[in-house]
VOLO-206441 format. One record per residue: x, y, z of N, C-alpha, C in turn. Coordinates in steps of 0.1 Angstrom, whole numbers, plus 5000, padded with zeros to 4 digits. Atoms other than C-alpha are relative to their C-alpha. Example, Ala and Ser with C-alpha at 12.3 -4.5 7.8 and 13.67 -1.06 7.14 Angstrom:
REM VOLO-206441
500949885000512349555078500950125000/499149895000513749895071499250115008/
REM end
This chain:
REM VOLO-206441
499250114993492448408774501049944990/498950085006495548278761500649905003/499450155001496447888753501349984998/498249995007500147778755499849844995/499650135007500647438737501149974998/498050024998504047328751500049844999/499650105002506247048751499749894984/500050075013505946958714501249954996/498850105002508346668703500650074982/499849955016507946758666498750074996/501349985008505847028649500250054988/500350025011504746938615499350084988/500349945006503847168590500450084984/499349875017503747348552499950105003/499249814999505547688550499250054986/500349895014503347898523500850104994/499049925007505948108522501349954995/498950105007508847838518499649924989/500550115009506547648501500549825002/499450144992507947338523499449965010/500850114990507047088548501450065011/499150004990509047188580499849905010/500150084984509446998610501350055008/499249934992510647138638499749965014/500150094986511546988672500250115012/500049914985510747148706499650164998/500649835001508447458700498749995007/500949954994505647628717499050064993/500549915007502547758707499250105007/501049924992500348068720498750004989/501450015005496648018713499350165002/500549914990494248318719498750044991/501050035003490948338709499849924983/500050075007491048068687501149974990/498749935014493748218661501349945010/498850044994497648098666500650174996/499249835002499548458675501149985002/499250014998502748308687500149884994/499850075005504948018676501449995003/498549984992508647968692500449935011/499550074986510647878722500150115007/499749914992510647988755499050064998/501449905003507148158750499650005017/500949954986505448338781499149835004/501250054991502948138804498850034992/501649995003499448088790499050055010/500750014994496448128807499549855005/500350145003495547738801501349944994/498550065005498447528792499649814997/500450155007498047178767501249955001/498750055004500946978771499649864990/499450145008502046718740500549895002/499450134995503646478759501349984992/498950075008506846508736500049934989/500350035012504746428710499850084988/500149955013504146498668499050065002/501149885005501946818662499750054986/500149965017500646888627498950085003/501249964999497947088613498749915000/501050055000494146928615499949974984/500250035015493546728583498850084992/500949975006491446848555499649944989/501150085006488846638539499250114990/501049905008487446848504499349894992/500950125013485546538486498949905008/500250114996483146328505498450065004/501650035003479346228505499349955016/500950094992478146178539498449985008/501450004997474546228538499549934988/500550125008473145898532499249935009/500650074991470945688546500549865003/499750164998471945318544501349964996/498750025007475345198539499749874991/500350115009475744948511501449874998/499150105001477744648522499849874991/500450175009475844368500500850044987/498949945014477744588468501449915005/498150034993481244498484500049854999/500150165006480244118482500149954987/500050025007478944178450501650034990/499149935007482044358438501349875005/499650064994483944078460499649834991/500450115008482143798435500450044988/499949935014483343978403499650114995/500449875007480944238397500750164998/499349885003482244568383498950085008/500549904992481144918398498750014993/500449955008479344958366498849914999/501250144999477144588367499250035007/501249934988475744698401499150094999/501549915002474445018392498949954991/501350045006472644848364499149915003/500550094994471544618385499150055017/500749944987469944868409500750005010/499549944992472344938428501050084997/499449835001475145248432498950125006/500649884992473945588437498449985001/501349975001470345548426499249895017/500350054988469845278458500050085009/499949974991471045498477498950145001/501349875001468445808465499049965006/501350054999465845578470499449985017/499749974987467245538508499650095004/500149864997467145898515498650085001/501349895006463846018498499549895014/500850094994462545718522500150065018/499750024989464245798554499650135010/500549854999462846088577501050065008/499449955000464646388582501150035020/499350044984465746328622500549934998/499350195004466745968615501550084994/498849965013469346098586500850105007/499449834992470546438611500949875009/499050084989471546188638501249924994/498950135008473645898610500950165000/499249895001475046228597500950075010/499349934992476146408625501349895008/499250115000477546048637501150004992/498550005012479946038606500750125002/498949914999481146388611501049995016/499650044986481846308649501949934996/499450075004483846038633501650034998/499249905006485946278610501150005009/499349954993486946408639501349965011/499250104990488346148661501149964991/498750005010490546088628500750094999/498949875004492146428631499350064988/500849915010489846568603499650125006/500549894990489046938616499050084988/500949965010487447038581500149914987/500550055011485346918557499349994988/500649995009484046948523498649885001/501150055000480346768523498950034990/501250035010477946668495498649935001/501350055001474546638488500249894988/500150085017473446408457499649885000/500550125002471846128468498350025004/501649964999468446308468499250004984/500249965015468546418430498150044994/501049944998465146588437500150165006/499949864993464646988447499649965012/500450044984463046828479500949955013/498950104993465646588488501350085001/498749905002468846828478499750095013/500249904984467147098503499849935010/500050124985466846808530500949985001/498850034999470246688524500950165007/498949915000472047028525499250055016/500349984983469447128560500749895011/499050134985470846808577501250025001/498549954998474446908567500350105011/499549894997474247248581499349965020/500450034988472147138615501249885004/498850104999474746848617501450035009/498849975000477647048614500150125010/500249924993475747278641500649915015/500050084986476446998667501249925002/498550064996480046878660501150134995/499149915001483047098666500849984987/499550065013484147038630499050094990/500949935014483747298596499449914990/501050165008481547118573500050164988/500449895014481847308537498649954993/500750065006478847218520499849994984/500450015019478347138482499349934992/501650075007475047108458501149884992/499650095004475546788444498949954986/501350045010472246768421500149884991/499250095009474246628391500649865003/498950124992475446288407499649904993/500550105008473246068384499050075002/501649965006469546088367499549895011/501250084988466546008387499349884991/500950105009464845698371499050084988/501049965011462045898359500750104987/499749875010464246118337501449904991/498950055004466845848327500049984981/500149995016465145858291500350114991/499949845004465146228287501050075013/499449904990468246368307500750154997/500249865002468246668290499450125008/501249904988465046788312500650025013/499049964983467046678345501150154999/499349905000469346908334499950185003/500949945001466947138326499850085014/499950004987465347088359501050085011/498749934986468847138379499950154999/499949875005469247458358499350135008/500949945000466247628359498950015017/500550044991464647488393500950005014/498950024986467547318418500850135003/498849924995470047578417500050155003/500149884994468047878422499549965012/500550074991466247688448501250005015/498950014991469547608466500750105003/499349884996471047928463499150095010/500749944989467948078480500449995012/500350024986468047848510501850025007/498449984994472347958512501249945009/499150054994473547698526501449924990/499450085010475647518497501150114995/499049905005479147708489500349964987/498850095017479947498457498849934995/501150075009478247308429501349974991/499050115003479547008420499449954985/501050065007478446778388501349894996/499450105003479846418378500349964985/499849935015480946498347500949834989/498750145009482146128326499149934993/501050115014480445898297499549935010/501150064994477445768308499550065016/501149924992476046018333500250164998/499849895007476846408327501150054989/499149985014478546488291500850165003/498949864997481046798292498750124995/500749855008478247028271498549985013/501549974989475046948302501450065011/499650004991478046958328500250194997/499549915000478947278313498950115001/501049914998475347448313499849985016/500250014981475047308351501050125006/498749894989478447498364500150144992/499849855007477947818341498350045013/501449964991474047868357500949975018/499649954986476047808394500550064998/499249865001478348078385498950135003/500849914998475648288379499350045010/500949954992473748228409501350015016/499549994988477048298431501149885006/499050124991478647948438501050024993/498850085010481847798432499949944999/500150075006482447538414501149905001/498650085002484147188412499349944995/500650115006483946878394500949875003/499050115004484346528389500349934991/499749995014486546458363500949884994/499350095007487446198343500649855009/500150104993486845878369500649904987/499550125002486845598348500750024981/499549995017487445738310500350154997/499749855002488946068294498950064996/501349955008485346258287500250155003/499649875002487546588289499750105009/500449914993486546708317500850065008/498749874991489846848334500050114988/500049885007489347058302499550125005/501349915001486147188308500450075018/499849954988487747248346500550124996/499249885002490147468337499350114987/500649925006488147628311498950135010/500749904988485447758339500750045009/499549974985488147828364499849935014/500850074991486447568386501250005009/498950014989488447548419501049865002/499750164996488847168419499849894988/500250165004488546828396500649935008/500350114992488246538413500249894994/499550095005489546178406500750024992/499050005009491046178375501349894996/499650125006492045848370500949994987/499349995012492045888334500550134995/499749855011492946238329501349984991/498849975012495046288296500950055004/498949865003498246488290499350095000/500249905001496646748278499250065008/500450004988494046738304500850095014/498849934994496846778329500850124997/499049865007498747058309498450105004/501249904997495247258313499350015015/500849984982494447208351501350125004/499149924995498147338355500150154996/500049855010497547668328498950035011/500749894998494647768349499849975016/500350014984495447668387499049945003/500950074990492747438392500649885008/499350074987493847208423499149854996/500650185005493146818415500549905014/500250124984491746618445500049874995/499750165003492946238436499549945014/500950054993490845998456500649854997/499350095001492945708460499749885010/501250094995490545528485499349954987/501250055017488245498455500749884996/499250105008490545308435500349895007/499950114989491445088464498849925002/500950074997488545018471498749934995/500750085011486744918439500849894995/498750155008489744698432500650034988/499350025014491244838403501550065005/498650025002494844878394500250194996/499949885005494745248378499950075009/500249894986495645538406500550134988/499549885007495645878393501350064997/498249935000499146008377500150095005/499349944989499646178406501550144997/498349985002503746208398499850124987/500249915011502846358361499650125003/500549865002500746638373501050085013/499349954994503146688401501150124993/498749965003505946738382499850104986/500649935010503846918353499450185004/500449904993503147188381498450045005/501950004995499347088390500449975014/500450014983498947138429498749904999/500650105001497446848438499249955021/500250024985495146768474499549854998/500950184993493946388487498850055003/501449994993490246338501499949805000/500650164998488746018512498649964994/501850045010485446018487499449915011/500850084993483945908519498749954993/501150025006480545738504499749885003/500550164996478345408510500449894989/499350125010479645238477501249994994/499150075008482945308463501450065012/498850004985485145428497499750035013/500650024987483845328527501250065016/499249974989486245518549500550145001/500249865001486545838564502250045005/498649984999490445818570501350004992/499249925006493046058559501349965002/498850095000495945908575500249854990/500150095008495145618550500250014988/499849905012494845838521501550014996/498849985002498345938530501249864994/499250165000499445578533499949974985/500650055012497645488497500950104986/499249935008499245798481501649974997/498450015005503045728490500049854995/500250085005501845388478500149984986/500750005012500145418447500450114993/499949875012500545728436501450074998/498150014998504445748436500150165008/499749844992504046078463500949985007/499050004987506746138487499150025012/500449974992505646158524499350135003/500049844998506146528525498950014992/501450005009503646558494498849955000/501050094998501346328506499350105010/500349894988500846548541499850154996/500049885001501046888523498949984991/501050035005498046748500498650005010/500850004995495946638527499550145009/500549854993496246978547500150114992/499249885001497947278532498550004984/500750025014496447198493498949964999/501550024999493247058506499250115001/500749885002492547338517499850114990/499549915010493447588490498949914989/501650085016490647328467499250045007/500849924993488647498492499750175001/500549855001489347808487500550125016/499349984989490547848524501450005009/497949984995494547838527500050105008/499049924988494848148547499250035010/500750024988492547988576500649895005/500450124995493247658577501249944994/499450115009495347398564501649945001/498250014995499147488580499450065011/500149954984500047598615500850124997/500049935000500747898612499550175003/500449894991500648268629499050084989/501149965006497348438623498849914992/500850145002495648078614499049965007/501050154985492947878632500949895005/499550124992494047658657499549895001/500150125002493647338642500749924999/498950095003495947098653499649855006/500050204997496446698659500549975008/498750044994498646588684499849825001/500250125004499546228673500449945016/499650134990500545888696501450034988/499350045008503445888674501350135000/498449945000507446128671500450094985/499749925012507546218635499149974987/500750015013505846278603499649874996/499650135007507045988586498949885004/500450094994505145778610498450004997/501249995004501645908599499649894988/500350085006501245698572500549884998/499550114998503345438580499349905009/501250104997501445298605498850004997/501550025009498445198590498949934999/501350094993494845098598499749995013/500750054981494345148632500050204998/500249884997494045528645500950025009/498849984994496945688659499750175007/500449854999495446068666499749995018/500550014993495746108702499150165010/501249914996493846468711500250094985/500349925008492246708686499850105005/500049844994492447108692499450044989/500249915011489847288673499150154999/500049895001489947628670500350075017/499249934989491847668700500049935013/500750094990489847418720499849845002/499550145001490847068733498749975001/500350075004488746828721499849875006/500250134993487146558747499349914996/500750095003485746238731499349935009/500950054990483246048749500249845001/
REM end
């Protein structure tokens, strides 16, 4: 059966082979089992026919950075952080990630499927059509294989890809916070054959910055996931340089993440070995600090660069990508066009999936947006409310409830 997708006002998209942002007014698309085979004017009759209304068409956003298997959200942080406290006061003060482990191990495994599958739902109504998803608030072999089963049952019940990635490394468990050698150990020798068994986890992540994994444990964690098969990303260099865009591009890792402080040289080495740097400009927003990742520098240094929303209960409480966009041509001196070819085209490609996902384009999945809104420009200009008025994914309109 073949979908026509007519009446498009503007459709929005990176050219992989221009390597540009096109927009192009008054085109058609042919759908047919799921894949885009046509693209043009004047196209045949469908079997089914989606009209736009005259409106902006892009591809489905892509989300590669975000934590949403958790049990409790943590709004009393946000007060504290709202009274002065730094990110860094709270965790020592029992709260950050380890609150939230303590949530998780506690909460039973139905309860946590339902929150979860809730937040991906979410995703979706924002125009998100795929997502990168982390474990790591279990930091137990028990809890990690619970986390990554509710991911994949989750992501069995919302029209929405869900990538999944071990997260083990996200912080030490109390009992090992004196000896985190052994955790390491542990992850090594235990978690990561463990997780590769039960095959749901595509990547293996680890939080790689002074005061929770050092470049020489991060680097025995992502050599042992190599071995057992995964890829690899990290996160690198949040709040201080602890070298870890090095240690990215040294393993080939697909991705670093934040990078707040990454160095020059740093940046000169993500760009020598193609690893793709997901800047997380929620985060920053929404801890309150002033420092957004130099963006501009690695741009213009030749580092491909994607957005994500570090969705999570303590340091970015929001699962929205058109906001990302907005915070980027803000903060991060992006252009519009850069901002939108980050969140889709380049998101995906830190995924590893560019020639499924990410542009509209023939022999693609049919993952598209069709806004309330006339032109690009307008995605991140209006801002804070939700402007996404149907979601098409993988060929198939998208009824909310």
């Amino acid at each position: 059966m073949k979908i026509k997708l007519t009446n498009i006002g503007q459709l929005a998209t990176y050219n992989s082979l221009s390597r540009t942002v096109e927009k192009t007014p008054r085109v058609e698309i042919i759908i047919e089992a799921g894949k885009i085979i046509d693209i043009g004017t004047s196209l045949p009759a469908g079997d089914e026919q989606i009209d736009a209304q005259g409106k902006l068409v892009t591809p489905g956003f892509v989300d590669p950075h975000t934590h949403p298997v958790f049990a409790h959200t943590r709004e009393k942080e946000f007060e504290m952080r709202a009274a002065g406290k730094t990110y860094r006061e709270i965790a020592e003060e029992g709260g950050g990630i380890k609150a939230s482990v303590k949530a998780l191990w506690e909460m039973d495994e139905n309860e946590l499927e339902k929150r979860v599958t809730h937040r991906l739902e979410k995703f979706l109504r924002l125009g998100t059509t795929t997502v990168e998803a982390k474990s790591g608030y279990g930091l137990s072999i028990e809890s990690e294989l619970k986390s990554l089963r509710v991911l994949k049952k989750s992501a069995d019940l919302v029209p929405l890809d869900v990538i999944p990635t071990f997260l083990g490394a996200h912080d030490f468990p109390e009992e090992y916070e004196d000896r985190p050698d052994e955790y390491v150990s542990l992850i090594c020798e235990k978690m990561i054959p463990a997780v590769a068994k039960q095959g749901i986890a595509k990547f293996c992540d680890v939080f790689c910055e002074h005061g929770w994994y050092s470049v020489k444990q991060s680097r025995k964690i992502l050599k042992t996931a190599k071995s057992f098969g995964m890829n690899i990303r990290l996160h690198a260099d949040e709040f201080e340089d602890s070298g870890a865009a090095g240690l990215a591009a040294e393993l080939n890792a697909v991705s670093a993440d934040h990078l707040m402080a990454v160095s020059d040289e740093g940046i000169k080495s993500l760009a020598e070995a193609s690893v793709v740097a997901i800047l997380l400009p929620g985060t920053t927003f929404f801890l309150g600090q002033t420092t957004y990742a130099p963006a501009r520098r690695m741009i213009d240094k030749g580092v491909e660069v994607a957005l994500a929303t570090d969705f999570n209960p303590g340091s970015s409480m929001t699962q929205s990508m058109p906001l990302m966009m907005t915070l980027a041509c803000l903060y991060l001196r992006m252009t519009v066009e850069e901002a939108f070819s980050a969140a889709t085209y380049f998101a995906a490609k830190s995924l590893r999936l560019e020639d499924k996902i990410g542009s509209i384009e023939i022999g693609k999945q049919a993952d598209f947006v069709i806004w309330d809104l006339t032109d690009l420009s307008q995605i991140p200009y209006w801002y804070g409310g939700n402007n996404v008025m149907n979601v098409i994914k993988n060929g198939n309109l998208i009824v909310f409830n």
